[in-house]
N, C-alpha and C positions, 0 to 999 in steps of 0.2 A: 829071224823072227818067223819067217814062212815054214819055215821047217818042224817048228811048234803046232800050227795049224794044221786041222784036217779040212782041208779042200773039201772036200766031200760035205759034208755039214758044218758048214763054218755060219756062227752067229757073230751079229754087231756085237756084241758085248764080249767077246771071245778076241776078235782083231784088238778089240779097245786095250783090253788086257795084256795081250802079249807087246802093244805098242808102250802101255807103261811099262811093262816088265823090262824091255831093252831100252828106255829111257835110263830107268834105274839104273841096270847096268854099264849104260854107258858113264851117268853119272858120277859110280863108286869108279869104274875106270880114271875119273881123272881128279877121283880123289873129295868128290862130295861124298857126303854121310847123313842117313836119315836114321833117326831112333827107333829102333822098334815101336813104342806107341804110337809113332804117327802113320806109320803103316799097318797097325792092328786091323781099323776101318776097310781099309783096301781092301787087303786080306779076305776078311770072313764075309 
């Protein structure tokens, strides 16, 4: 996850981001699945 972030200018909302990001992936890792639409919102 740190390795996504710039140190250097890092905002709250950027950490928040990359901590859902590796939620999700650790999710699909063990086999959960989200639909595209429900992550449309996320997203954009």
């Amino acid at each position: 996850m740190l390795a996504r972030l710039d140190r250097s200018n890092l905002q709250y909302t950027e950490a928040l981001m990359a901590m859902a990001e590796t939620l999700l992936e650790r999710m699909h890792g063990d086999g959960y699945s989200l639909a595209e639409q429900a992550l449309a919102p996320v997203r954009e």
